[in-house]
Each structure stands twice: as C-alpha cells, then as structure tokens.
N, C-alpha and C positions, 0 to 999 in steps of 0.2 A: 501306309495307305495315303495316295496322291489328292486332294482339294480336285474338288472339279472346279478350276478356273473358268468363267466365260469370257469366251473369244470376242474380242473387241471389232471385230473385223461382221460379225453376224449378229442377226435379230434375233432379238429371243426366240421366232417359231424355224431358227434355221437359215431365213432368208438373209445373202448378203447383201453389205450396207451400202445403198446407190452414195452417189455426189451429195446431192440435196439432202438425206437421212441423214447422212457423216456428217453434214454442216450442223444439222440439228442437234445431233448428238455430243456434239464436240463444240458447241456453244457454250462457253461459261453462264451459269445461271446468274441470272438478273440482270444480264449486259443484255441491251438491247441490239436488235438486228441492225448491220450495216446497211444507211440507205444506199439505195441504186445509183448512179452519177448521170443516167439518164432519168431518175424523177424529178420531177421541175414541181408538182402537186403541190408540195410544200414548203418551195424557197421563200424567203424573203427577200421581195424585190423593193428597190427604192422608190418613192413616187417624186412626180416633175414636179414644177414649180407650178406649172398651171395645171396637173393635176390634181395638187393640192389645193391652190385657189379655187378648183371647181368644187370639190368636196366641203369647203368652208363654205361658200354660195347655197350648196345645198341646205345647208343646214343652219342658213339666216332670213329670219322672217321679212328684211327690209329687202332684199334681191330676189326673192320668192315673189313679193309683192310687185318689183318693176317689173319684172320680166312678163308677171301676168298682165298687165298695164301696156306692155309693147306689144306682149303677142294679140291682143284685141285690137290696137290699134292698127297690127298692118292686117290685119284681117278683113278688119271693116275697109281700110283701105285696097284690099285686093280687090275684095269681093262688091263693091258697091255698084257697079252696074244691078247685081244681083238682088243687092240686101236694098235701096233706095228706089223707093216707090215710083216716084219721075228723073227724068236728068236734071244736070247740075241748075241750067239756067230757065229751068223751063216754068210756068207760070200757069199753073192749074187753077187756082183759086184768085184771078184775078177781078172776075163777076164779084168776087164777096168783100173786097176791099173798098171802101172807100177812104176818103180824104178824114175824116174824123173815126173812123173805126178799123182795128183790123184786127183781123178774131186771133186769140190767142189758144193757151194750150187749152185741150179739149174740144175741139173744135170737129163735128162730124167729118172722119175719113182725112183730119189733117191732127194726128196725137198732140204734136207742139204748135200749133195753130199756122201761119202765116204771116208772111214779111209784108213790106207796104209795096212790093211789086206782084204779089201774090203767090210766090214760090213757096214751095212746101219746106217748113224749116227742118221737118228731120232730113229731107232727102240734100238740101243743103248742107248739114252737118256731117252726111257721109261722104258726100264727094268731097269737102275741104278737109280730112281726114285724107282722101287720094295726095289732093293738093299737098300738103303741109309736109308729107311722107315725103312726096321727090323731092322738095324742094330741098328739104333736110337732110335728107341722103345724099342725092346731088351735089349739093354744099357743102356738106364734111367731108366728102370724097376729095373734091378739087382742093380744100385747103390740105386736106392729108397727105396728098401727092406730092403738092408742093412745098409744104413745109417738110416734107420725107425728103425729096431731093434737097435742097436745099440747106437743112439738119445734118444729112449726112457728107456732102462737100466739107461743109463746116468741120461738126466732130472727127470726119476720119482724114480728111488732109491737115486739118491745122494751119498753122503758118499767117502767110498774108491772106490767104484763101479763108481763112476763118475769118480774119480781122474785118475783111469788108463787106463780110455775109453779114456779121454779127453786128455790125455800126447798120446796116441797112435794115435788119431787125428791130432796132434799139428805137430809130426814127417812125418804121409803122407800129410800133408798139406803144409809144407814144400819145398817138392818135385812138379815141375812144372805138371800138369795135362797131357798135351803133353808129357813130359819127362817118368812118369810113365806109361801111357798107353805103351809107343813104348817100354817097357824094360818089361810089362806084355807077351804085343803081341810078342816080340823077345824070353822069355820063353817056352810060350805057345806053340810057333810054328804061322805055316804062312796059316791061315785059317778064314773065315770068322767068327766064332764062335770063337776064339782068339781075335778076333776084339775085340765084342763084349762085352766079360769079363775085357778085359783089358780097355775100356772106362769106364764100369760100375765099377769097381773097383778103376778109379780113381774117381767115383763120389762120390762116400760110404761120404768121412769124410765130404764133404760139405754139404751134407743131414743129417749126423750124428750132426752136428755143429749148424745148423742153426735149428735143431728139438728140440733139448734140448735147445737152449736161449728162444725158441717159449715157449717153456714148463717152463722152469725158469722163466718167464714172468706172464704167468697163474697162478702160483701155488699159489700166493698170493691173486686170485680173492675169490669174496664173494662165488662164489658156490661149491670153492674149501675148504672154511672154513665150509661153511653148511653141505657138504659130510660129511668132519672129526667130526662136533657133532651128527651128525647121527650114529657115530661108523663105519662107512662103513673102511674095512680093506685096506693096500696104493697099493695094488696090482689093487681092484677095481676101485679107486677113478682116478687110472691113465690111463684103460683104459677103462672107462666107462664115464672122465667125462675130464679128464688133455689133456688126446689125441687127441682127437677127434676135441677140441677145437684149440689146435694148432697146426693141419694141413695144415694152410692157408697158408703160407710163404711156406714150404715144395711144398705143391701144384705151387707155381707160381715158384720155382725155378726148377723145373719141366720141366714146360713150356718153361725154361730158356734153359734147358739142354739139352734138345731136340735139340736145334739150335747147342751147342757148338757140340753134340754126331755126326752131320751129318757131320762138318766141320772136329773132329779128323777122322769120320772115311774115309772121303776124304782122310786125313795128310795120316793116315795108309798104305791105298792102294796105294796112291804115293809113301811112303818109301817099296813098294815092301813086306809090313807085312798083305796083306789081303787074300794070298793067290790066288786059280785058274790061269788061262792060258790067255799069251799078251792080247790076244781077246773079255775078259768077260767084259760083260757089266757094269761096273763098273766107278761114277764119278771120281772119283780119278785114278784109273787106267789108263782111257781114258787121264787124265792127264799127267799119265808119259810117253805114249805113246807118246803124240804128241809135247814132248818138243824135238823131233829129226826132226820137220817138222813147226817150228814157221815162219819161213821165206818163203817155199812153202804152205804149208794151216794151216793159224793161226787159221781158224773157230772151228779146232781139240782141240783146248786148251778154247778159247772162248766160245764153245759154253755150255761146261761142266761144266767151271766155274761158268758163266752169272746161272746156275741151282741152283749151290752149295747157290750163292750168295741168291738168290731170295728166296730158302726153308728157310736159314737159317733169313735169316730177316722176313718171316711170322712166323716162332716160336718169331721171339724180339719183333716183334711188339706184339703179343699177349697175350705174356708173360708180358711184360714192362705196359699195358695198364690192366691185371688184378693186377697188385701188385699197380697200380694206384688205382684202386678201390677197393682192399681192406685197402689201407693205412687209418686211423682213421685218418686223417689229413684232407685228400681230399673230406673224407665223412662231415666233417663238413664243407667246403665251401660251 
C-alpha cells in the first residue's frame, strides 16, 4: 500500500501553484523577502554638507534666534511705507516741539514721542530699518563680488598672478576697515551710494583673502586630482569644480558682514558722510542728531541705538552659528 504523497506542484484544495504562491512556498522560513531594486522607500542616502549644516541650525537655539532677528527686520524693512504711520522725513508734530521741551515716549498719537524737528520717532525707526537694509546688502554684495573675483584669480591661477593680487591685499588690509570706508566715502562725496562703495570696497580684500586660502585648501583634494587626469583644462577645473566647493567660509563671512556693513554704515552717517538732510530717517543720523539732547530726551539716541545693536547681533548670531556647522570639527562631534 502506496503513502499518498502530496504534489508539490498543487494547493492543498487542488489548485495549481501560480509564480507568486511558488515564491511563497518555496521561501525558506525566517529569511526575509528580497527587496525590489526598484524600491528607493527605504535606502540610505547620504546627506550634503550643507544639508547637514542645515539640520545642525535647526536644532541650535543661537541661529533660531538670528534668523528670527533678520526675518523682522527685513520685514519691517519691506513693509514700512505700510507699517510707519508718516514718511521718513516728514514733520507732524512739529506745533508741539519747542526749544526747551520735546515730548517724549507716551506722547498722545506719537507711542516714542518726537525728535526736536518734530518727526514721529517710531515712523523714523522703520524707514531707517529700509535704510540700514540696502545699504548692508548693497555693500556686502559689491565687496563679495569683488573679493570673489579677485580670490579666485588668485587661488586658481597662482603663480605671479597670485603674488600681486595677494601684496595688494596685504597693503588694503593693513588699513583699518572704518578708517578706509570714511576716506572712500569723504572722496566719493556725501551720498548714500558713497556709503555704500566705500563699505564694500573696504570688504573686497577680506573676501579676496579668505577665498583663496578656501581654495588653496581644496586644490589638493581627490576630485581636484581626478579633474586634472581627465585632462579637463585649469580654467575649468576651477570654476566647475575649485569654486564652488569653496564658497563655504566666503558664504559665512557674508553673513558676518552684514552685521559689520550696518554698524559702519551707522559710523558713516554719524560722521555726517551719508549724505541727505538733519531730518532723514536714518540710524546713525538720528544719532548725531540727538547727541545735542542726551540730557533732555536721551530716548533720541537710545532708541536708535538699542536698533543698530539688535540687527547687528542677529547677523552674529547667524553668521557665528553657520561657520559652527560648517566647521569639520563640529560635524564630527
């Protein structure tokens, strides 16, 4: 008498075994299922370097805090036709001024009272927020560019072409940054746009400087070796592959200059090199204005300040806490 074997080939109710069933069936127990070569759902992908610098940002109290500090202040700078109750120079409360009194904060329909021309000091503090913004930006633009050009001559040709980039660097670097802005701006003439050049051209050699070490650094990496046995020519290799890579320091010092561009361009318009009339809405201006009134309304100098201060520490903080996470140091804690 024959075992009734069953057929490996059928279901227990008969039915024969598709593709999919066979797999199932013929899967050894406790090995798991081969994934698909078309699932991505679950790879592990590597992250960039400034994707990781982003994630480290995220999750630092001190870059949380600048960033909220910049995003108010281009705010109030976009927005201040909107958000500022009069324009910048305009003179509402000048009936309530006199020579021996000028109303300060709480003042009915003026919250920080009035200057001694009678403009409203909040609607002043929002358009010098306008002000302080271009100039800033403006300014670290024109030195970025050109210390971009200039850096990269340098790091990616070398030779005599670096030698006399670098002595000509050596000689404006020299020169106090403050010191040369006020003898651009005193050339130039007494104009907001003088500002401007004369900040950004005292930035040139620091961006020039610290673009070419970035690059001198790189230039020995594997994928700058690999470029040159590909034959690729040093024109491309530098800005196809030298550059681009070390823009990261350039970029945070940026973010650095930002803060320094809003403080000179306060210095400026204090030393009377920013151009326009007593009245213009202007931090620093408002400054020299009210060093003739520290003793009857100190808010005039205080409050302009307390502004300068606060911008200028949301570019440090933000600045200081991306050159934290882009440091290779920090990344391997």
């Amino acid at each position: 008498m024959s075992a009734n074997i069953p057929d490996p080939n059928l279901l227990p109710d008969g039915a024969p075994v598709t593709g999919t069933a066979s797999a199932a069936v013929t899967e050894p127990a406790g090995k798991a299922p081969k994934k698909d070569a078309g699932d991505t759902r679950h790879s592990d992908r590597g992250t960039s370097i400034w994707g990781e610098a982003f994630q480290r940002l995220r999750r630092s109290p001190m870059a949380i805090s600048g960033a909220i500090i910049i995003f108010l202040f281009i705010l109030v700078a976009i927005f201040a036709p909107i958000l500022a109750p009069y324009p910048g120079e305009a003179t509402p409360g000048m009936r309530l001024v006199t020579p021996t009194n000028i109303p300060g904060i709480g003042t009915p329909g003026y919250p920080l009272g009035l200057d001694n021309f009678g403009g409203d000091v909040v609607s002043k503090l929002i358009w010098g927020a306008r002000s302080s913004l271009l100039v800033g930006v403006i300014s670290t633009c024109i030195g970025l560019v050109g210390g971009l050009f200039l850096g990269a001559l340098a790091g990616g040709f070398g030779g005599w072409i670096d030698t006399v980039i670098m002595r000509i660097v050596d000689i404006l670097l020299s020169v106090p940054n403050l010191l040369m802005a006020v003898s651009i701006a005193a050339i130039a003439g007494q104009s907001p746009f003088a500002v401007m050049i004369a900040i950004g051209a005292a930035q040139i050699p620091v961006f020039a400087r610290l673009l070419r070490s970035s690059m001198l650094q790189q230039r020995g990496a594997d994928y700058i070796l690999a470029a040159q046995t590909l034959g690729l020519g040093r024109g491309k290799i530098t800005m196809s592959h030298l550059l681009p890579n070390a823009l990261g320091p350039v970029i945070v010092q940026a973010t650095l200059a930002l803060a320094t561009a809003v403080i000179d361009a306060a210095a400026l318009s204090f030393l009377g090199l920013g151009g326009g009339v007593p009245q213009t809405a202007e931090w620093g201006r408002m400054l020299t204005v009210a060093q003739n009134f520290l003793s009857s309304a100190p808010q005039l100098a205080f409050l302009p300040g307390i502004c300068i201060a606060i911008t200028a520490l949301g570019f440090t903080l933000l600045g200081e806490s991306l050159r934290e996470a882009l440091d290779p140091k920090a990344r391997k804690r």
